[in-house]
VOPAGU-2260 file (C-alpha; in pm, 1 decimal, decimal comma):
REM VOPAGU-2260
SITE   aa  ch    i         X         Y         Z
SITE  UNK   A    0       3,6    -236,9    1777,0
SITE  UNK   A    1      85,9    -394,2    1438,0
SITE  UNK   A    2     458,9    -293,0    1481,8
SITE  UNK   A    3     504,2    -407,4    1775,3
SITE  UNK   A    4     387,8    -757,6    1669,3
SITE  UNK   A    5     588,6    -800,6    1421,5
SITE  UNK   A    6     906,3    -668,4    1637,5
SITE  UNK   A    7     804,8    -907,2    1913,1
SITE  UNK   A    8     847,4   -1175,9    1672,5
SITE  UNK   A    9    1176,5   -1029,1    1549,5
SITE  UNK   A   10    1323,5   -1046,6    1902,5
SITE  UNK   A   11    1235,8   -1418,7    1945,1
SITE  UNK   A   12    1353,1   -1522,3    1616,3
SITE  UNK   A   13    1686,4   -1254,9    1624,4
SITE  UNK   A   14    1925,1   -1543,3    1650,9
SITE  UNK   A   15    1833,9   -1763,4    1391,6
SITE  UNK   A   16    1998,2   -1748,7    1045,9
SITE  UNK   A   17    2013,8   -2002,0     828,1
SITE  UNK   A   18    2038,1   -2042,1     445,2
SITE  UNK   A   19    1816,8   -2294,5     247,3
SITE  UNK   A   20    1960,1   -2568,2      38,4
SITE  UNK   A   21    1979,4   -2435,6    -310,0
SITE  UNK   A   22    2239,8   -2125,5    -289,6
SITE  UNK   A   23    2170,2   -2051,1    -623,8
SITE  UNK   A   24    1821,0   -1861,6    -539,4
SITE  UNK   A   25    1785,7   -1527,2    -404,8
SITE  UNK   A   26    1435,0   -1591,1    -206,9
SITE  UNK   A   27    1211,5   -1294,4     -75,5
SITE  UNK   A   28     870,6   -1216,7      -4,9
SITE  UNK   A   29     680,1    -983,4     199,5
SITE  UNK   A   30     414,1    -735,8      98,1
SITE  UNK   A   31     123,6    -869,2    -134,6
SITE  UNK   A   32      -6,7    -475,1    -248,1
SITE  UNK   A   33     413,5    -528,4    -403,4
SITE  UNK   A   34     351,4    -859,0    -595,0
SITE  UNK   A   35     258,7    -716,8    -947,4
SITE  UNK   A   36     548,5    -546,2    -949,1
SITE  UNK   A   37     768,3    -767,7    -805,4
SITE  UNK   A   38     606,2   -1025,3   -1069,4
SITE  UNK   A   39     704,5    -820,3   -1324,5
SITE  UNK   A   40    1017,3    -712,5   -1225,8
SITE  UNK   A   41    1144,8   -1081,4   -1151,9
SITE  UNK   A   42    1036,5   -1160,1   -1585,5
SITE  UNK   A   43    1313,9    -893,0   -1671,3
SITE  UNK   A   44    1586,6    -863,5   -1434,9
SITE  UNK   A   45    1874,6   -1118,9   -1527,4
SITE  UNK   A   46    2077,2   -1163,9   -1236,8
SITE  UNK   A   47    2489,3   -1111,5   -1336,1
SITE  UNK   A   48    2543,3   -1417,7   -1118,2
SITE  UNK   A   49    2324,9   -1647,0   -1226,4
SITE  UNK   A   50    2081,4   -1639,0    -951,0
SITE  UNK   A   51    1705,2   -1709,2    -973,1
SITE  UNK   A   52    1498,6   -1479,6    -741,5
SITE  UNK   A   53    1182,6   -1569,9    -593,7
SITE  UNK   A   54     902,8   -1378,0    -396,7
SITE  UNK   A   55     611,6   -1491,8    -182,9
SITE  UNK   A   56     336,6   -1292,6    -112,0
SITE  UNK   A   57     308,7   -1399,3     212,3
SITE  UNK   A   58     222,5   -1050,3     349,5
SITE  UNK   A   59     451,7    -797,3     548,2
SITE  UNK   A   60     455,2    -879,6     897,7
SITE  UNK   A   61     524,4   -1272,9     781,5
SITE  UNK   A   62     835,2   -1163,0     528,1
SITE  UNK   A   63     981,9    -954,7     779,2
SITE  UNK   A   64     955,7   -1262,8    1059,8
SITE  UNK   A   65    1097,7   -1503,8     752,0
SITE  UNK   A   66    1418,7   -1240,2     647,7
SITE  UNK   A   67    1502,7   -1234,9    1059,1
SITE  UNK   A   68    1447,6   -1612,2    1097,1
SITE  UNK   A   69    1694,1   -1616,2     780,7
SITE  UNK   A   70    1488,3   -1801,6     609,1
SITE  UNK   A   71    1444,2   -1509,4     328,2
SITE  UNK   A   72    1752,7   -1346,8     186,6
SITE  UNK   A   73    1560,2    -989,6     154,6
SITE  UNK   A   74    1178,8    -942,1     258,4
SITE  UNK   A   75     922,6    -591,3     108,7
SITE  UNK   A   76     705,8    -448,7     346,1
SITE  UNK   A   77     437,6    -196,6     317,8
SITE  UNK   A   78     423,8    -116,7     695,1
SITE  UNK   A   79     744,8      17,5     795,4
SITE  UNK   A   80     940,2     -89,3    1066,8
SITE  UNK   A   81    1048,0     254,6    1341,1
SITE  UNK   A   82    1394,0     383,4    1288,9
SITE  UNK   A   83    1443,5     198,2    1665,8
SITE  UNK   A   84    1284,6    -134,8    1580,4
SITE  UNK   A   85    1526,9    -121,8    1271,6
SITE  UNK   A   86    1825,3      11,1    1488,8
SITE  UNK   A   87    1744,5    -300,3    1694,7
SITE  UNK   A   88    1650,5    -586,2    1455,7
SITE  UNK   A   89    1981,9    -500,3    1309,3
SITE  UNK   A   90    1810,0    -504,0     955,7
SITE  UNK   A   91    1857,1    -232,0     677,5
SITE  UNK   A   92    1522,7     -46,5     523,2
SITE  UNK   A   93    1503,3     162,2     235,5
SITE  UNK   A   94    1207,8     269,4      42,9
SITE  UNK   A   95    1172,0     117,3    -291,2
SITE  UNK   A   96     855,0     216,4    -485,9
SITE  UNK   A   97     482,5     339,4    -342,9
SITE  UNK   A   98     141,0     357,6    -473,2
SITE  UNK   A   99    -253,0     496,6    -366,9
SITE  UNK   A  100    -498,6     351,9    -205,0
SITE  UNK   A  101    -830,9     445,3    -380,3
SITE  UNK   A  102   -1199,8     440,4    -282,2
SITE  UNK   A  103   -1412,6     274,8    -497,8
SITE  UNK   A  104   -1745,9     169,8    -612,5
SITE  UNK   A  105   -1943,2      12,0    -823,4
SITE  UNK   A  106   -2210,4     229,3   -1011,5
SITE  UNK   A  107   -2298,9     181,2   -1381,0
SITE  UNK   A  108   -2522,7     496,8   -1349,3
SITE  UNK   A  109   -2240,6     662,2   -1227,6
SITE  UNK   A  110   -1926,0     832,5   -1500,6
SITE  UNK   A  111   -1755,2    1023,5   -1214,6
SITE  UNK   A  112   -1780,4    1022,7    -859,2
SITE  UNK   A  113   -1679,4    1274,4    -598,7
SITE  UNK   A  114   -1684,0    1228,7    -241,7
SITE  UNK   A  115   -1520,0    1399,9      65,1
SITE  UNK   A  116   -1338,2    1206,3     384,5
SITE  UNK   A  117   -1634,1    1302,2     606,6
SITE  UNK   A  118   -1905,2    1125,3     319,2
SITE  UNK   A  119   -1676,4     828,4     320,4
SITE  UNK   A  120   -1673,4     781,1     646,2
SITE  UNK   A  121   -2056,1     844,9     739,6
SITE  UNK   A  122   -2091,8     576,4     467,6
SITE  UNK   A  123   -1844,7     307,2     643,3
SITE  UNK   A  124   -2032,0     342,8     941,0
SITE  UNK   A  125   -2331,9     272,1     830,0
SITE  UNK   A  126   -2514,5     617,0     849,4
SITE  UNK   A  127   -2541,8     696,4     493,8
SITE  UNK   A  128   -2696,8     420,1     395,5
SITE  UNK   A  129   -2858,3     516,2       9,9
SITE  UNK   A  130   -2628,0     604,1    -313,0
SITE  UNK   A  131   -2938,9     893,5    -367,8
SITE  UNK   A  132   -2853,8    1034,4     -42,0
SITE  UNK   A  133   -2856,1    1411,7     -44,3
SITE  UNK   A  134   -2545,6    1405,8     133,5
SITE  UNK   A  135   -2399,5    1260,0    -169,9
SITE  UNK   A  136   -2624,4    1421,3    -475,5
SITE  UNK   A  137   -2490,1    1756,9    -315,4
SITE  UNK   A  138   -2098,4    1648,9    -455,0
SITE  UNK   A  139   -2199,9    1544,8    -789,6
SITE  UNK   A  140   -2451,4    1764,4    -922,3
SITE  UNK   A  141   -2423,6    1643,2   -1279,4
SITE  UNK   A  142   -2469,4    1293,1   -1155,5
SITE  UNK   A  143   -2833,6    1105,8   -1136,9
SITE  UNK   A  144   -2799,4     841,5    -875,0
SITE  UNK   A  145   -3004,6     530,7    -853,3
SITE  UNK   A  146   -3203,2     445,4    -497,4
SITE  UNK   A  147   -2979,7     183,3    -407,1
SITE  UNK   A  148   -2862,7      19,6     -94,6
SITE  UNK   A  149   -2467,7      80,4     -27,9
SITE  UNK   A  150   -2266,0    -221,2      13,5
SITE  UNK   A  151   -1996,4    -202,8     210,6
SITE  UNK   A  152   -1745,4    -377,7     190,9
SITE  UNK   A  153   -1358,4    -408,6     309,7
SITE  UNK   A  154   -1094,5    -703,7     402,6
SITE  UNK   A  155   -1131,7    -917,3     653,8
SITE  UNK   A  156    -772,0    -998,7     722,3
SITE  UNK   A  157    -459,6    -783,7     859,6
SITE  UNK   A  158    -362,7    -539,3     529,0
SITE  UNK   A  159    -169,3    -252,5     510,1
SITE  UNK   A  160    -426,2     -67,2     263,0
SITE  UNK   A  161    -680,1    -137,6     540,9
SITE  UNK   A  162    -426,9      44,6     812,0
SITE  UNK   A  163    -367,6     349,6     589,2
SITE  UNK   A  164    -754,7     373,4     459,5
SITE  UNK   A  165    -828,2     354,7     819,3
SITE  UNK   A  166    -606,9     606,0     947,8
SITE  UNK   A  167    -694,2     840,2     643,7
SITE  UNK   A  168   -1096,8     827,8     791,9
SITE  UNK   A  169    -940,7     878,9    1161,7
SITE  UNK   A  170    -849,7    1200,5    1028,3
SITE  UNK   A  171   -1124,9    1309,2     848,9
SITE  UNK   A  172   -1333,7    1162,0    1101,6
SITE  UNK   A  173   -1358,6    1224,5    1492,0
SITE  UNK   A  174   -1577,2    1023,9    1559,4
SITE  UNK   A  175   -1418,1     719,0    1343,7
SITE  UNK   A  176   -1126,7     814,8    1506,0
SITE  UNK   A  177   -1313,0     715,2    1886,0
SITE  UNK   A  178   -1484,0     454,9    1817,0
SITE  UNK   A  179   -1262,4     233,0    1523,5
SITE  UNK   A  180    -930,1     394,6    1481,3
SITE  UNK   A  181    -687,8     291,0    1260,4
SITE  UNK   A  182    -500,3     -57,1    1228,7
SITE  UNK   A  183    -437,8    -345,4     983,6
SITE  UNK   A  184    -727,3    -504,6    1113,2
SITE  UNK   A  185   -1033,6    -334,1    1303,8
SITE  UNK   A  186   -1385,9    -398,2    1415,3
SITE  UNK   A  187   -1600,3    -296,4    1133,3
SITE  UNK   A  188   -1890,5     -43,8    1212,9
SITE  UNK   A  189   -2129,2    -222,7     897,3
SITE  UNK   A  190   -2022,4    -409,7     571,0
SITE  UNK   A  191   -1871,4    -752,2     491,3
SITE  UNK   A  192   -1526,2    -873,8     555,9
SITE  UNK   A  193   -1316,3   -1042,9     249,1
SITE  UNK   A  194   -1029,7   -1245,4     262,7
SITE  UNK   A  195    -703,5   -1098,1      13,5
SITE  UNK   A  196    -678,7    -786,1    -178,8
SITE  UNK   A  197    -777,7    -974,7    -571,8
SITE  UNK   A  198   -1148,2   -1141,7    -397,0
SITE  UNK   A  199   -1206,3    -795,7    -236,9
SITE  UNK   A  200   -1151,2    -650,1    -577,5
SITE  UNK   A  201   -1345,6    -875,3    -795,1
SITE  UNK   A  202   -1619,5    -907,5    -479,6
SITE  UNK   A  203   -1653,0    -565,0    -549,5
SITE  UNK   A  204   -1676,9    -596,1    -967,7
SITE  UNK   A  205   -1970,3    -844,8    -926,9
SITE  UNK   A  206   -2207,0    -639,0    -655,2
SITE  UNK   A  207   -2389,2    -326,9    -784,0
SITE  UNK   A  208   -2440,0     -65,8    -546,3
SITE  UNK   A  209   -2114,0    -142,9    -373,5
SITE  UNK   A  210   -1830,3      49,7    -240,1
SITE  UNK   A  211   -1458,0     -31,9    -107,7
SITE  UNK   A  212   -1080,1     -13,0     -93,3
SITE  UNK   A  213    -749,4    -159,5    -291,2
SITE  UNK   A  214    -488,7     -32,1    -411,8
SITE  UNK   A  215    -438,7     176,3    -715,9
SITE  UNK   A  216    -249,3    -134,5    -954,0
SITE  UNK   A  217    -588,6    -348,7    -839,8
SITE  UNK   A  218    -834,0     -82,2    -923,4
SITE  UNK   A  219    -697,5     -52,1   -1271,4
SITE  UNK   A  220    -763,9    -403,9   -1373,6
SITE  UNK   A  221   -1129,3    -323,4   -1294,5
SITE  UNK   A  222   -1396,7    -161,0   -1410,4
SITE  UNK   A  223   -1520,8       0,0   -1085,1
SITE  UNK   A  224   -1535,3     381,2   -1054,9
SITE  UNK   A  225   -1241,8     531,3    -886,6
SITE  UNK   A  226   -1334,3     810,9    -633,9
SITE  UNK   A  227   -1217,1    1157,2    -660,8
SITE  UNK   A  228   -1118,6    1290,5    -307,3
SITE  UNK   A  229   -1201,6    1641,6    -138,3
SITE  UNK   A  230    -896,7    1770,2     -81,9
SITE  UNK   A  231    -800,6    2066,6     203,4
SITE  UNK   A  232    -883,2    2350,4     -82,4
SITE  UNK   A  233   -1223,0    2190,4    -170,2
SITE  UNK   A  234   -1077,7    2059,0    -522,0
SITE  UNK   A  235   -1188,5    1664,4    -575,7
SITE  UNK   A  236    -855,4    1521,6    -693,0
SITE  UNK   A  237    -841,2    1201,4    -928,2
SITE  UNK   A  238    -570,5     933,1    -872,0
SITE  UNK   A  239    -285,2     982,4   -1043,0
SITE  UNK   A  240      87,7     881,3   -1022,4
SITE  UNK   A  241     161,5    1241,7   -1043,6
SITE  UNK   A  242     -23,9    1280,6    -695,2
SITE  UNK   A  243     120,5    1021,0    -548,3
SITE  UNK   A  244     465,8    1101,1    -624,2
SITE  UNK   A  245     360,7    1453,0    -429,5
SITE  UNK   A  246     304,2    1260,1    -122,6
SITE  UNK   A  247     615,1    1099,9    -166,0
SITE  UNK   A  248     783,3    1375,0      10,2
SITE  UNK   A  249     560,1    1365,7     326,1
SITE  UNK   A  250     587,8    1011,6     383,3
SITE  UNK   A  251     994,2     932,8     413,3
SITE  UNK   A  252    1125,6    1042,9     762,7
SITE  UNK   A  253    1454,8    1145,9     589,9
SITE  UNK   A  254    1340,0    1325,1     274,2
SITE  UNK   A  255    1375,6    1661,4     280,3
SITE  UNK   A  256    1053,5    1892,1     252,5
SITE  UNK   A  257    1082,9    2195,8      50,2
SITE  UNK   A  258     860,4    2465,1      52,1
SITE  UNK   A  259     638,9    2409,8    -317,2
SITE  UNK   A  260     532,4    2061,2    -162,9
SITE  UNK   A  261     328,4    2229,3     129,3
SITE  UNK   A  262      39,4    2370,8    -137,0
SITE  UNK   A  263      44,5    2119,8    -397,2
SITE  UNK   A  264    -238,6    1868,0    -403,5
SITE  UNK   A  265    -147,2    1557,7    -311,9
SITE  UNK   A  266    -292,7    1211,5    -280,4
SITE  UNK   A  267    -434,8    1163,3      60,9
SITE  UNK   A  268    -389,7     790,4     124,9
SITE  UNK   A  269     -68,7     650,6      57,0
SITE  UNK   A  270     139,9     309,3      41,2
SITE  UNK   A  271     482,3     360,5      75,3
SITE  UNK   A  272     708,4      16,8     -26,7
SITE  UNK   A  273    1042,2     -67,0     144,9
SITE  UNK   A  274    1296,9    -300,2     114,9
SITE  UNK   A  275    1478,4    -506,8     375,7
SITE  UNK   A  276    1805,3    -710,6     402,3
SITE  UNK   A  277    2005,4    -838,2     694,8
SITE  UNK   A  278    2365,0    -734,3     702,2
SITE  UNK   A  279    2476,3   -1098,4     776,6
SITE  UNK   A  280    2314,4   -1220,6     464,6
SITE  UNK   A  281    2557,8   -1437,2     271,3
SITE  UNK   A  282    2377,3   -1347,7     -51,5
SITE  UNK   A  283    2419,2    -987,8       6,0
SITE  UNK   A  284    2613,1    -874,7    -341,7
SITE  UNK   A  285    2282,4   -1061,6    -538,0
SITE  UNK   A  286    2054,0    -890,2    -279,4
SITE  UNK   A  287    2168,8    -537,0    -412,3
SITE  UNK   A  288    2222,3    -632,5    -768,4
SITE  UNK   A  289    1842,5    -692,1    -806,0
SITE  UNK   A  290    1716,4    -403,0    -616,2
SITE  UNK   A  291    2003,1    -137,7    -781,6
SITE  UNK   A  292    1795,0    -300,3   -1126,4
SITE  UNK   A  293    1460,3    -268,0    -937,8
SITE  UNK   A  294    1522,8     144,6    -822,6
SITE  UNK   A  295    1728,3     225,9   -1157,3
SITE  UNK   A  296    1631,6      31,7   -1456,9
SITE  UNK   A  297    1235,7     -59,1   -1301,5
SITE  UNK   A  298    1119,1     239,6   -1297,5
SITE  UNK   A  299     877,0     187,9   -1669,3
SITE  UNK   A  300     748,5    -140,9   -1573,7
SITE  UNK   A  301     609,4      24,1   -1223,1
SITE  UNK   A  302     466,6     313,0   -1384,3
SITE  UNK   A  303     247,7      79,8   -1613,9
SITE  UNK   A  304     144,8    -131,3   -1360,3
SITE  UNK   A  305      -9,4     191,1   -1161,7
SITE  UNK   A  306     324,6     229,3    -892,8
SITE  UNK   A  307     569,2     542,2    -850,9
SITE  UNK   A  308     943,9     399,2    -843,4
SITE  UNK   A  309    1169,0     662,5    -623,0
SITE  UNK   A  310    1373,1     881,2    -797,1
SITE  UNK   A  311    1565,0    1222,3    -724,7
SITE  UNK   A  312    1690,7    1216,7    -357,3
SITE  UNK   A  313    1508,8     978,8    -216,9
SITE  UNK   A  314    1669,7     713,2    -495,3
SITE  UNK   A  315    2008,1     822,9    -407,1
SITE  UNK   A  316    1952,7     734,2     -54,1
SITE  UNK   A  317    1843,9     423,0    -113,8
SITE  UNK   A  318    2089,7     364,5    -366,3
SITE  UNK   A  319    2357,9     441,3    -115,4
SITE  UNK   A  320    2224,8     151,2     145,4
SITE  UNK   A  321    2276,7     -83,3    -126,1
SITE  UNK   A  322    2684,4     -52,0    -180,8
């Protein structure tokens, strides 16, 4: 559904490309999960040609529309255009950096929480209702847990986090899967609805008892507990960038899979960042400058801010879509 909204747009705006009035700026935008990063990344890099480069957080589906309309010179996107929607918007993807999206809640009783896909789901709709639920006691043993209403709580506007979290309980969850599925926006079994990823994160800081979504950078600005994950050996996994980067192999179409990677752990809910650029772009040479420095020399700046930058294979693919 979601990508075929955005590629309906990209058909009705195909035509149109047009540069703004100041050539000296390199402007962008796209994913908001990507804006640390790209915040960070745009107070080091030093373009060789003088340019200034600027990104708006204006969310995926509306960079991608802007880059085609040529209004942006490159766009990010955490939900990936198809291999044919690519083919036929005539644009060039390549992954750039990823992260996890972590369950989490807010419990001062609590020092460690562990909870399984089929828990987290009963919880989001609505049928474990109590954080002293024996459903829940029976995971953390070692845990006393207060009689306290769970708050749900999740965004309220289209959000890539909310399409992967969503599609991670359609698999854990048969019954989430027929009755909510999975998609940048759904209808909510129970909880309440907030508008961008920083208020869901500090709704979520200031309401005891509470429990949600964001993604990994966002979760380590906070002091919420960050829920270890039942994984398909019966381990609960912690987020790490070390899991992440496991997944990293599952999630690229073209990477290849080697055998080791099928019984590692490996974090279950993943955001996967990609670049995009249209071939007619008259900035192109600046367009690849800054994300060569992004994938090469960006790589310590993501890892503090809580993102994995490609390397190994991957890298050199995306390396080689940017000569």
């Amino acid at each position: 559904m979601w990508q075929g909204f955005v590629f309906f747009f990209l058909c009705m705006v195909g035509g149109a490309f047009s540069h703004g009035e100041d050539n000296m700026t390199l402007k962008g935008g796209g994913s908001r999960v990507f804006e640390n990063l790209m915040h960070e990344w745009l107070k080091e890099y030093k373009a060789p040609s003088g340019f200034k480069v600027t990104y708006d957080p204006s969310g995926s589906g509306s960079g991608i529309i802007q880059l085609q309309k040529g209004e942006f010179d490159y766009a990010v996107t955490d939900l990936p255009l198809s291999p044919n929607q690519v083919q036929k918007s005539k644009l060039v993807q390549f992954p750039v950096a990823l992260t996890g999206i972590m369950v989490v809640a807010n419990l001062k009783e609590v020092k460690a929480l562990n909870l399984s896909g089929a828990i987290i789901a009963e919880i989001f709709l609505g049928k474990i209702k109590k954080w002293n639920d024996p459903a829940i006691k029976a995971l953390n043993p070692q845990e006393t847990f207060p009689d306290l209403q769970i708050t749900v709580m999740h965004r309220a506007d289209p959000a890539g986090s909310t399409k992967f979290f969503t599609e991670y309980l359609s698999k854990v969850s048969i019954f989430w899967q027929q009755t909510v599925g999975a998609e940048v926006i759904v209808k909510w079994p129970v909880g309440e609805g907030i508008k961008g990823k920083n208020q869901l994160a500090d709704r979520l800081s200031h309401t005891p008892g509470s429990i949600g979504y964001v993604d990994y950078a966002s979760a380590k600005k906070t002091s919420l507990i960050m829920v270890k994950l039942k994984n398909k050996e019966g381990e609960f996994i912690p987020p790490t960038l070390e899991l992440f980067a496991r997944s990293l192999i599952c999630q690229i179409p073209s990477a290849q899979k080697t055998p080791e990677h099928h019984h590692e752990s490996k974090w279950p809910i993943i955001m996967v960042f990609y670049g995009l650029y249209d071939k007619k772009n008259s900035h192109l040479k600046d367009t690849f400058n800054f994300f060569r420095w992004g994938l090469v020399q960006g790589d310590d700046i993501a890892k503090k801010l809580g993102y994995v930058p490609i390397d190994g294979k991957i890298e050199q693919q995306a390396l080689r879509q940017l000569e």
